[in-house]
DRENBAKOL-83824 format. One line per 2 residues: number of its first residue (from 1); their letters; for each residue y negated, x negated, z of N, C-alpha, C. Coordinates in steps of 0.1 Angstrom, whole numbers, plus 5000, padded with zeros to 4 digits. Layout:
<sites>
NUM) A) Y/X/Z/Y/X/Z/Y/X/Z | ... $
</sites>
This chain:
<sites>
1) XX) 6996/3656/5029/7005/3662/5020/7007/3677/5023 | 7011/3685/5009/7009/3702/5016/7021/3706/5017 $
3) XX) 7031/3697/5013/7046/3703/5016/7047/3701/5030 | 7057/3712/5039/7060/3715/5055/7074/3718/5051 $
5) XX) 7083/3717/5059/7094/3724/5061/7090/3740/5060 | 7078/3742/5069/7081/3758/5066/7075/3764/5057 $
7) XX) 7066/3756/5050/7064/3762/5036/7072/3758/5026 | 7081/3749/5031/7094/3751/5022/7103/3764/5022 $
9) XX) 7105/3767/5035/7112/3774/5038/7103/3789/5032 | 7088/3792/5034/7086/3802/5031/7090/3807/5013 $
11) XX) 7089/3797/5010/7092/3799/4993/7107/3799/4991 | 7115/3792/4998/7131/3802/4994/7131/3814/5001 $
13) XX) 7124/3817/5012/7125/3831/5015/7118/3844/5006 | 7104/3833/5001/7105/3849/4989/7113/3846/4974 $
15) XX) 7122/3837/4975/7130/3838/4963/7143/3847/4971 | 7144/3854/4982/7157/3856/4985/7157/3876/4978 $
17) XX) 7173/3876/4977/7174/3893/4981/7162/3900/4992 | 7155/3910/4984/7148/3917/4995/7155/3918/5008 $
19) XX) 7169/3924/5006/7176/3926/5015/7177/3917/5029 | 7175/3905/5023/7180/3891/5033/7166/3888/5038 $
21) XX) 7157/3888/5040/7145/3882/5038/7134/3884/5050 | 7139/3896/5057/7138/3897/5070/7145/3894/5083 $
23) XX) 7161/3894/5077/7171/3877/5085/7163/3866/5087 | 7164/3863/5077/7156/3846/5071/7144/3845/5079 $
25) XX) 7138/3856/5083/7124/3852/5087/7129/3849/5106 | 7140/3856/5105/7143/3856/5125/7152/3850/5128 $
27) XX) 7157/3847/5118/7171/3835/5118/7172/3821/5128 | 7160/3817/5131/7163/3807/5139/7164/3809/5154 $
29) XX) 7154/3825/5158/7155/3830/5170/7171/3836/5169 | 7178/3844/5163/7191/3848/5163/7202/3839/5161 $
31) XX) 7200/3825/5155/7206/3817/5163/7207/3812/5173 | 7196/3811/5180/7197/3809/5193/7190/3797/5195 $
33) XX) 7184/3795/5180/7175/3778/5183/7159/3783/5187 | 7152/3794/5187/7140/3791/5192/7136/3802/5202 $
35) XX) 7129/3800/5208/7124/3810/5217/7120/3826/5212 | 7112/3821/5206/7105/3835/5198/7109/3841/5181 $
37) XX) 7110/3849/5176/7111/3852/5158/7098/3845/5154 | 7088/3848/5158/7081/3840/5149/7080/3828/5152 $
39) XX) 7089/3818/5159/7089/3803/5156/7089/3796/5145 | 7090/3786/5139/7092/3784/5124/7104/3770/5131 $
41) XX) 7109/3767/5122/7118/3750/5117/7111/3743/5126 | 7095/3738/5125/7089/3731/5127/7088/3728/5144 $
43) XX) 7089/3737/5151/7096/3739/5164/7105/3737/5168 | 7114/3737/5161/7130/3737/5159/7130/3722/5163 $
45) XX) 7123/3715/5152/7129/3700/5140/7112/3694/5146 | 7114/3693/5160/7102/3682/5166/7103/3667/5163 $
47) XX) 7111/3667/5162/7113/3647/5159/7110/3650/5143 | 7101/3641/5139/7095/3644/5125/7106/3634/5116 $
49) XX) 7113/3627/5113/7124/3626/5109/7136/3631/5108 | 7139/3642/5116/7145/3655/5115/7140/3662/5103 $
51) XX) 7128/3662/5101/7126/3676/5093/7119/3664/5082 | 7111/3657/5082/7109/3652/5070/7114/3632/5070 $
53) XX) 7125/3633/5068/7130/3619/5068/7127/3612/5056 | 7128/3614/5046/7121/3610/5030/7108/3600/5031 $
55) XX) 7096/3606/5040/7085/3600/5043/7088/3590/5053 | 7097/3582/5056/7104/3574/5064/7109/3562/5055 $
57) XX) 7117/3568/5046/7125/3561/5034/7120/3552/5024 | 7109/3554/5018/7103/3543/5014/7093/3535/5017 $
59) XX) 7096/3519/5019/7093/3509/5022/7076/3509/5021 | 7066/3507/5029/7055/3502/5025/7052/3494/5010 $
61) XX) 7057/3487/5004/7058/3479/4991/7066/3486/4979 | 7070/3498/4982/7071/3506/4972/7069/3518/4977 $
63) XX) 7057/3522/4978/7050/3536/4980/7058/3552/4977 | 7059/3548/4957/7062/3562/4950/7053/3567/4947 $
65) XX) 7055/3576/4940/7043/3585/4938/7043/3600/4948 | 7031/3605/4950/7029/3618/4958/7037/3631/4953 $
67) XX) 7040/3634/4937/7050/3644/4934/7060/3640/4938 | 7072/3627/4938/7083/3625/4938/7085/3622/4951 $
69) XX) 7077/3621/4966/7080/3621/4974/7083/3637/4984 | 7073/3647/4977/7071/3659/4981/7084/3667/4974 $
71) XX) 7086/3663/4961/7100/3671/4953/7118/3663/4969 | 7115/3648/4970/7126/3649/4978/7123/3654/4993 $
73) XX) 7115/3657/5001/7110/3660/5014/7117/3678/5012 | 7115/3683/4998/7116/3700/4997/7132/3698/4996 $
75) XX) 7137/3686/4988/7154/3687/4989/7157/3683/5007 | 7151/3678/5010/7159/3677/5022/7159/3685/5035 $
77) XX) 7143/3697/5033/7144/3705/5036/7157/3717/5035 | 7156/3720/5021/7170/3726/5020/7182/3722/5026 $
79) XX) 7186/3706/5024/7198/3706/5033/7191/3712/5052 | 7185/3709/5052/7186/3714/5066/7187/3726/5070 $
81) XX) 7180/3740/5060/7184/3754/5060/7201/3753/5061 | 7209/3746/5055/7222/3751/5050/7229/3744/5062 $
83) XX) 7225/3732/5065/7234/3724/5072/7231/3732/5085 | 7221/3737/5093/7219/3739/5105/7221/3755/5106 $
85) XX) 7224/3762/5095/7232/3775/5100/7245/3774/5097 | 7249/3765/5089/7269/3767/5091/7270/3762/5100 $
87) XX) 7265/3753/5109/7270/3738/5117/7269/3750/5128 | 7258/3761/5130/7259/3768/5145/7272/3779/5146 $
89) XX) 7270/3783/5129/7281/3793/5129/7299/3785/5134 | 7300/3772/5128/7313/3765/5128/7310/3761/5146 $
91) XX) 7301/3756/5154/7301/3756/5162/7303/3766/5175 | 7305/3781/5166/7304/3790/5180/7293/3793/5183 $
93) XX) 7284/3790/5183/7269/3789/5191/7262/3804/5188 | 7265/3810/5174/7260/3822/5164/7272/3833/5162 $
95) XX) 7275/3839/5160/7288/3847/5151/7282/3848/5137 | 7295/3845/5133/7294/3843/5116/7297/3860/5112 $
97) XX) 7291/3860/5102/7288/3875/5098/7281/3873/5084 | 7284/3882/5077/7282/3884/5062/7271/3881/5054 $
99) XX) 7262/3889/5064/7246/3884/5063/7247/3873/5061 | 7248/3862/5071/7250/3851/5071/7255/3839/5059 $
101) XX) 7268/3842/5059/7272/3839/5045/7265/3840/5037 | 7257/3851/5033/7248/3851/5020/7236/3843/5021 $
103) XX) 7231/3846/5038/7222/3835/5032/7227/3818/5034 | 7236/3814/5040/7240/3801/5036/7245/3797/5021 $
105) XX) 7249/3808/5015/7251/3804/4997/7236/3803/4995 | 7225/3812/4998/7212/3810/4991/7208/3799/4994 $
107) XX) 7209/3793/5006/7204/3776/5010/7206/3769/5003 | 7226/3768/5002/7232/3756/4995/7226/3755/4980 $
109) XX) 7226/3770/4976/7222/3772/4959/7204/3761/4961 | 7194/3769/4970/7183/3755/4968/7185/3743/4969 $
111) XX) 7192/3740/4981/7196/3725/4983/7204/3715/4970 | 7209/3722/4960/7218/3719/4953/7203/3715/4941 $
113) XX) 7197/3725/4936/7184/3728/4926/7177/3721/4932 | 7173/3717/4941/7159/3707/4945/7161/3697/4946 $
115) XX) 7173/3689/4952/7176/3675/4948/7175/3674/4931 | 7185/3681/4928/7187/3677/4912/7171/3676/4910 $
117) XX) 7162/3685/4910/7150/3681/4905/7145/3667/4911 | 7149/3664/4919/7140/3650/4928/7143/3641/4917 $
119) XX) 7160/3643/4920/7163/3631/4918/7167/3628/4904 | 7163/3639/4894/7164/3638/4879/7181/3635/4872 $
121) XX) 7192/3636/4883/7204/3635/4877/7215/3647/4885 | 7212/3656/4879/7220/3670/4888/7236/3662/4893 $
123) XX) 7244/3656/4879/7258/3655/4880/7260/3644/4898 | 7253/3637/4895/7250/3628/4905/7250/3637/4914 $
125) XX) 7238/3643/4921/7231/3652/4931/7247/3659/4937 | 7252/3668/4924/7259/3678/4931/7273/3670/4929 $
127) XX) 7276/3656/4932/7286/3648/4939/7281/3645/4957 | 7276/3642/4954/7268/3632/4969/7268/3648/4977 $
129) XX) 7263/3661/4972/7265/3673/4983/7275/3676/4987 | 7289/3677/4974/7297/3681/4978/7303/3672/4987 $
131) XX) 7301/3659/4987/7312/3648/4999/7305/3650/5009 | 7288/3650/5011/7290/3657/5021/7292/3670/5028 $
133) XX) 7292/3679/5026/7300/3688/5031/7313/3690/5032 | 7320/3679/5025/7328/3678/5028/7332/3665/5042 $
135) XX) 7330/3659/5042/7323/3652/5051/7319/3658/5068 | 7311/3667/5063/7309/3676/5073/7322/3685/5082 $
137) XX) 7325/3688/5068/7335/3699/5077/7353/3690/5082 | 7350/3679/5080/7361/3669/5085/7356/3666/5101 $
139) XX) 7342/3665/5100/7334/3658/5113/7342/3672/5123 | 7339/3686/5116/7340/3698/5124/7355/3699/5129 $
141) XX) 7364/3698/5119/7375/3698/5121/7381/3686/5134 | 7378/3674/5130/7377/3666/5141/7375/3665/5157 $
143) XX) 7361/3674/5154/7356/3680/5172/7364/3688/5178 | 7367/3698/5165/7377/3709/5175/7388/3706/5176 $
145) XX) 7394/3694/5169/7410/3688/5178/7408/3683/5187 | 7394/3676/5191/7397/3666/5203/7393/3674/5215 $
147) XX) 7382/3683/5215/7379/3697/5222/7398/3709/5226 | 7401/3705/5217/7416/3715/5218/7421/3703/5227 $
149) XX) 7424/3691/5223/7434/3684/5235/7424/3677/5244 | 7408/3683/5248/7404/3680/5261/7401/3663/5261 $
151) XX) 7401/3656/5250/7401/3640/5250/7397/3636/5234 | 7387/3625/5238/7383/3619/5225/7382/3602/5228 $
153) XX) 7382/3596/5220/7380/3581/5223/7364/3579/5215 | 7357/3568/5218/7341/3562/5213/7343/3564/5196 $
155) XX) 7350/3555/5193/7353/3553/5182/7351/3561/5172 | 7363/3575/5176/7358/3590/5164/7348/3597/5167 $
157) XX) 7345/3601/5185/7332/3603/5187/7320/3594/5177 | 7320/3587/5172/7309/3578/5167/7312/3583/5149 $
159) XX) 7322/3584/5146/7329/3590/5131/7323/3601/5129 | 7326/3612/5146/7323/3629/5140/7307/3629/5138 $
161) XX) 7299/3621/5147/7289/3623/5146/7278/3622/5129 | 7285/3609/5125/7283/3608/5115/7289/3614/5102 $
163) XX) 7297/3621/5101/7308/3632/5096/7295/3640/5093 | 7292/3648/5105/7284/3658/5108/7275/3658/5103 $
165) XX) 7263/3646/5106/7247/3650/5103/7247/3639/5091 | 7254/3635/5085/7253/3626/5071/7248/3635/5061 $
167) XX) 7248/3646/5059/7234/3652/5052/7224/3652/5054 | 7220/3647/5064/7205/3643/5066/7204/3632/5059 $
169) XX) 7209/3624/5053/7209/3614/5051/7203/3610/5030 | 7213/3626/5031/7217/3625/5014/7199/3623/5005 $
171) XX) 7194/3633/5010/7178/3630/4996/7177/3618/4997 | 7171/3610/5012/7165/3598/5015/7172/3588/5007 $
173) XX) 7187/3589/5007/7197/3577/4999/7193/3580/4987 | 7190/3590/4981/7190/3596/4966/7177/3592/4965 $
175) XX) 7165/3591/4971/7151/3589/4970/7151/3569/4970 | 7157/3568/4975/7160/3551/4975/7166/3546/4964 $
177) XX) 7181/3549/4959/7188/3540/4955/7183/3534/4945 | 7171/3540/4937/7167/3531/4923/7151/3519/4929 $
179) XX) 7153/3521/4941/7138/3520/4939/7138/3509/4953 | 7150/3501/4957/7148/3491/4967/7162/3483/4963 $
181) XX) 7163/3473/4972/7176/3467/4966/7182/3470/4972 | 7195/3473/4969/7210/3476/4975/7211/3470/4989 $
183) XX) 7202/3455/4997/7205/3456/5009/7198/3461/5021 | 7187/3464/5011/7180/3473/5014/7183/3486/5021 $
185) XX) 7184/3494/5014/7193/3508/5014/7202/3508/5025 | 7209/3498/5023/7222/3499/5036/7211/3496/5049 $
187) XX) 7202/3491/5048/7193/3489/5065/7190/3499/5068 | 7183/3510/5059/7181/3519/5060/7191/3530/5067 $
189) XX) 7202/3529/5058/7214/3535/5062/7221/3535/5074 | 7222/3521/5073/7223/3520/5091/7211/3524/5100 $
191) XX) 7202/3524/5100/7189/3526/5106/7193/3539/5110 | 7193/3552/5104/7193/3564/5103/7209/3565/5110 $
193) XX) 7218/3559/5107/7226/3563/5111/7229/3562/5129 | 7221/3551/5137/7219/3548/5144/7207/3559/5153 $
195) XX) 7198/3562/5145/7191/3572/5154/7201/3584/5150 | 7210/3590/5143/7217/3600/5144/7225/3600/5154 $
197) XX) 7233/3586/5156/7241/3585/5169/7233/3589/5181 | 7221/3581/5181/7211/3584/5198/7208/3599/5199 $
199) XX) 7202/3603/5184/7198/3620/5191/7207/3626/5196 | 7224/3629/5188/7233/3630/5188/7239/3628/5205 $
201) XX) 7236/3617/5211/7241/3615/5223/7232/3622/5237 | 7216/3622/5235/7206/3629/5237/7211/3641/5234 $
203) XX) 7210/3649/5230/7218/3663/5225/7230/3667/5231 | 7239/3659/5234/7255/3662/5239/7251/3662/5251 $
205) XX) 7245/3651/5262/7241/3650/5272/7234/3666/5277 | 7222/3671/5268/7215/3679/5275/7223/3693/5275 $
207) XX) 7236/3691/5265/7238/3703/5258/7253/3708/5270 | 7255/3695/5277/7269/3698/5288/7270/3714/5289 $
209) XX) 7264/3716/5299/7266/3735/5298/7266/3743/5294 | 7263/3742/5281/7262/3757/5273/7275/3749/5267 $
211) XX) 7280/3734/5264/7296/3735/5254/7305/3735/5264 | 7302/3733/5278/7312/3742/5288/7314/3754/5287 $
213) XX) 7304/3763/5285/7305/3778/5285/7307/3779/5273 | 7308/3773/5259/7310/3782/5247/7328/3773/5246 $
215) XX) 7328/3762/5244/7345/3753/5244/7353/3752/5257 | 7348/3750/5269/7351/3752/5283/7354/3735/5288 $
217) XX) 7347/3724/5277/7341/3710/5280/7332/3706/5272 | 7325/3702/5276/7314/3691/5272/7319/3678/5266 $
219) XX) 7313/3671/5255/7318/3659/5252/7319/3649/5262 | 7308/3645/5267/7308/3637/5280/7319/3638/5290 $
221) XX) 7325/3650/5295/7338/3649/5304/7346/3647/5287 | 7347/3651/5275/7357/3649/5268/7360/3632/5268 $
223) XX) 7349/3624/5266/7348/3612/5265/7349/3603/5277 | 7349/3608/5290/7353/3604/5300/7342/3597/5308 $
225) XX) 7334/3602/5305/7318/3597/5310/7308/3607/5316 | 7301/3602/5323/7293/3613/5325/7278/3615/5319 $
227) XX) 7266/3626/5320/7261/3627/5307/7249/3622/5311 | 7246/3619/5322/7235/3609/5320/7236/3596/5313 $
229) XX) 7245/3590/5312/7253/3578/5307/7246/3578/5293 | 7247/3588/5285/7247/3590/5274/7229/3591/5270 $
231) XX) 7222/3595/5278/7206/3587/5277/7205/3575/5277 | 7209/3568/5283/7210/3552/5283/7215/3549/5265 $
233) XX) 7227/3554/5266/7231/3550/5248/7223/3555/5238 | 7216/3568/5241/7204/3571/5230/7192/3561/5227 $
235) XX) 7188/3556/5240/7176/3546/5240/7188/3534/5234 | 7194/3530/5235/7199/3517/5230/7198/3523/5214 $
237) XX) 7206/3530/5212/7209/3530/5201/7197/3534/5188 | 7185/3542/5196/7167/3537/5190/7165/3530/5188 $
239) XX) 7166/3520/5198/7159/3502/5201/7170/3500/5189 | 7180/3499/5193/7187/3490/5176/7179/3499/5161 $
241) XX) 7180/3511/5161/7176/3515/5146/7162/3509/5146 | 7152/3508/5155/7140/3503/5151/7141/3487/5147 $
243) XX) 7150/3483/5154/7155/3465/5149/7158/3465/5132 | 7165/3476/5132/7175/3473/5118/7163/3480/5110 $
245) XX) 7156/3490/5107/7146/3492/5101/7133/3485/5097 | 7128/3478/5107/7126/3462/5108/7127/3452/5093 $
247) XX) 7142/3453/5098/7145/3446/5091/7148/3444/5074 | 7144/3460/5070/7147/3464/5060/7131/3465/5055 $
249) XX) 7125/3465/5063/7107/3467/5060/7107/3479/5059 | 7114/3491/5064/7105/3500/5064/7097/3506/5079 $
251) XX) 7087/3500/5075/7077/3495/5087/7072/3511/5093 | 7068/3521/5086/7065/3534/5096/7079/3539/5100 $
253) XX) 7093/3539/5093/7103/3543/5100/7105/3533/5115 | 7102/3522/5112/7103/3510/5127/7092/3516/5140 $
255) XX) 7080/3519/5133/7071/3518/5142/7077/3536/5151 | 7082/3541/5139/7085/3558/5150/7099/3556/5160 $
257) XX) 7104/3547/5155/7117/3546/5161/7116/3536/5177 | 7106/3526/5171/7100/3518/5188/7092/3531/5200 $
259) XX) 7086/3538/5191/7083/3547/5201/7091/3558/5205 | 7102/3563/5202/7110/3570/5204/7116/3564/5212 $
261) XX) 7118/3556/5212/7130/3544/5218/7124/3545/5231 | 7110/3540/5232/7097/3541/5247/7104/3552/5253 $
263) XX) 7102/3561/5249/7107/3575/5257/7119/3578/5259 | 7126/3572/5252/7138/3577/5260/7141/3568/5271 $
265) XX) 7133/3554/5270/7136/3545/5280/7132/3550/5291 | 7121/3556/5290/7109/3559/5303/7116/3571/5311 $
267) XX) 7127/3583/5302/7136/3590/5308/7151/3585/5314 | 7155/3572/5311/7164/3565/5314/7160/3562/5327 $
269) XX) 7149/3554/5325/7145/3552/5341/7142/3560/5351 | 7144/3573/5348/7138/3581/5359/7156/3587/5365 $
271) XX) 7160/3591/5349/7174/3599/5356/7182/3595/5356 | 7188/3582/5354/7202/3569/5355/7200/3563/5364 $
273) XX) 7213/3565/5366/7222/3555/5376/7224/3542/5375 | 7223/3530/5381/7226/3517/5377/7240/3518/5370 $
275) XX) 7247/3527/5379/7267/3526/5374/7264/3533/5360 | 7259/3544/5359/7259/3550/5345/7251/3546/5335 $
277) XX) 7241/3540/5339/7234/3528/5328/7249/3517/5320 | 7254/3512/5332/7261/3507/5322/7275/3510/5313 $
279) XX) 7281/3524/5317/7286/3530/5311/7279/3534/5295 | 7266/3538/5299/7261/3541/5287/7257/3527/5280 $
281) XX) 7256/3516/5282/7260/3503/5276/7272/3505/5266 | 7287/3508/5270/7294/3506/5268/7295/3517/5256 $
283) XX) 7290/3529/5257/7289/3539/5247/7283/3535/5233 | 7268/3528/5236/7257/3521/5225/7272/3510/5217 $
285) XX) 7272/3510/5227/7279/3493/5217/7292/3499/5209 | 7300/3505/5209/7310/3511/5203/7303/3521/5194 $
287) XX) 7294/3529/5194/7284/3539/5185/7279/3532/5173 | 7274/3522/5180/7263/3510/5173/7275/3501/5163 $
289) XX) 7286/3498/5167/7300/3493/5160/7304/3502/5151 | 7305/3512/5144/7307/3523/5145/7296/3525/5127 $
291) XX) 7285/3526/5129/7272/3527/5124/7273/3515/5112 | 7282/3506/5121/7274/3491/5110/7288/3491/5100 $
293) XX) 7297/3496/5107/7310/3494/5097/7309/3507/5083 | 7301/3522/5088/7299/3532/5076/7284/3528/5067 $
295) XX) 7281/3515/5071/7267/3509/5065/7272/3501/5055 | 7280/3496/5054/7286/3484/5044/7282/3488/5029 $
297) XX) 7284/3477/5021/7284/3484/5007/7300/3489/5003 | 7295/3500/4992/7305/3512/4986/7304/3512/4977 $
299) XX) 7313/3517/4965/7312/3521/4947/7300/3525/4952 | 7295/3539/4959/7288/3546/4951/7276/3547/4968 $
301) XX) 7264/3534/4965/7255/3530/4974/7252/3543/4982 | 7250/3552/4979/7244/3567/4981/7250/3575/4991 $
303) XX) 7261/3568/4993/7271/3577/4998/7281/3572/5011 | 7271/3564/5018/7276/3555/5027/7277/3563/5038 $
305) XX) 7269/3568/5046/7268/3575/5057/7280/3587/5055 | 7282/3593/5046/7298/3601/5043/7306/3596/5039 $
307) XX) 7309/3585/5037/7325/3581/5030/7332/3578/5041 | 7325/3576/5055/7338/3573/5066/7352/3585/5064 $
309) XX) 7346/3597/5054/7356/3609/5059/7368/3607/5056 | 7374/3596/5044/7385/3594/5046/7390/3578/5051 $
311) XX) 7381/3573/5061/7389/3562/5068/7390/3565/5084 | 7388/3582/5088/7386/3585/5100/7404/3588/5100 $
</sites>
C-alpha cells in the first residue's frame, strides 16, 4: 500500500501556510519526541498500530476495498498529527506557543476533512471528533487533579487513560461500524482499548523521571506502586487484547498483539520482581475491569472508547 504516515503527513505539510511549513517539518524533534529534525512519525509511531491501526480493524472476512482502507489509515493519520501535539503541549513536555496553535488548527481542520471523506457522513465524523476531544481534555483535566493531590486510585487511572488516547480509536470505529456486527465492533473496541491500557502502562513506567522532573511525581508513586510493576500489567493487558481480538476474528490484529505481548513478557522476566509481578497482577486486572465496562454497547456504537467522559 503507498499510504505512510509520513506521506500523509508530507501532503498536509505542503497544504500548510508557507509560513508554518518549516515547523511542521521539525516539529517532532522540537517536541522532544525524536532524536534528530529529520526523523519522520514513523520513528516516533514504532508499534505499527500506533500509526496505522485501520489495517488492524478489518476482519479477514471482510477485507474492504484498497481506496477505502487507505482514505481511513490518512484519517487516522491526521488524528495523530493533532492528538500528539496538543497532548505534549497540555502535558508540559513542549511550550505552547502560537506557532503551535496554528499548526494544531491545521491538523484538526485535516483530521476533521479526511474522516468525513472515509467515512462518507461528515455530520457523523465531526460528532465522534468532537466527543473525543472532548473526551480528551476531561482525561487531561483528570491527570492534573490527581497529580495536584499527589494520589490516584486504578480505577480513574484506567478512565484517564482511555479519556486520553480514545482518538486513536475514532477512524477504526468509523471504518467498522457498517461493515461487522455490532458484537463485533465492541471486541474490537475492547481489544484496542486494552493494548492502549498496556502501552499506556509501558510508557508511564519508562517515563517515571522526566514526569518527576516536569510534575514532581510519576504516576507509579501517584498510584502507589512501583514502575516495574507496571511491565507486568502491560504484558497482561496484550495477552488479554490478543484473546479478545481472537475472539472477534480479527486475526492479524491477534497475531500482532501475541507477539507484542512475547516481548513484553521476555522484558518482564528480565526486570520484575516476584513482589512486583504481582502488584502488577493487581494493576492488569482493575485496567482490564475498566476496558470491558467502556466496551459495552451504547446509542451510538462508534463512540464507546469516549463515552466513559461522562460516567468518570
Amino acid at each position: 500500500m503507498s499510504t505512510t504516515i509520513d506521506s500523509t503527513y508530507r501532503t498536509v505539510i505542503a497544504n500548510l501556510p508557507p509560513d508554518l511549513r518549516d515547523p511542521a517539518r521539525g516539529l517532532l524533534f522540537e517536541l522532544g519526541l525524536a532524536r534528530t529534525p529529520e526523523a519522520g512519525w514513523a520513528d516516533v509511531f514504532q508499534l505499527q498500530p500506533s500509526r496505522d491501526l485501520p489495517l488492524f480493524a478489518l476482519p479477514t472476512d471482510s477485507p474492504g476495498s484498497e481506496h477505502t482502507l487507505e482514505a481511513f489509515r490518512r484519517a487516522h493519520h491526521g488524528a495523530c498529527f493533532y492528538n500528539v501535539l496538543v497532548d505534549r503541549m497540555a502535558d508540559r513536555q513542549a511550550p505552547t506557543t502560537p506557532e503551535r496553535e496554528r499548526l494544531a488548527t491545521h491538523f484538526l481542520a485535516y483530521w476533521r476533512q479526511s474522516l468525513a471523506e472515509a467515512d462518507g457522513e461528515e455530520c457523523h465524523t465531526a460528532k465522534v471528533i468532537d466527543r473525543g476531544i472532548r473526551a480528551w481534555r476531561h482525561g487531561v483535566g483528570l491527570e492534573r487533579a490527581a497529580l495536584a493531590r499527589r494520589s490516584l486510585n486504578l480505577r480513574r487511572y484506567g478512565r484517564i487513560i482511555l479519556l486520553k488516547l480514545g482518538w486513536a480509536g475514532v477512524a477504526s470505529e468509523c471504518l467498522l461500524r457498517h461493515r461487522v456486527e455490532e458484537h463485533r465492533a465492541r471486541l474490537f473496541r475492547c481489544a484496542f482499548s486494552l493494548l492502549a491500557s498496556g502501552m499506556q502502562c509501558v510508557d508511564d513506567a519508562a517515563d517515571t523521571a522526566e514526569d518527576e522532573a516536569v510534575h514532581g511525581l510519576g504516576i507509579p508513586a501517584a498510584l502507589g506502586f512501583p514502575p516495574t510493576a507496571f511491565f507486568t500489567a502491560g504484558a497482561l493487558l496484550t495477552r488479554a487484547a490478543a484473546s479478545t481480538a481472537e475472539q472477534g476474528r480479527f486475526d492479524r490484529f491477534a497475531e500482532w498483539l501475541s507477539h507484542r505481548a512475547s516481548e513484553l513478557e521476555r522484558i518482564r522476566e528480565r526486570r520484575v520482581r516476584p513482589v512486583d509481578n504481582l502488584a502488577g497482577i493487581v494493576i492488569a486486572s482493575s485496567l482490564e475491569a475498566v476496558c470491558l465496562s467502556v466496551s459495552r454497547p451504547t446509542r451510538d456504537s462508534t463512540v464507546g472508547i469516549t463515552s466513559c467522559a461522562s460516567s468518570t
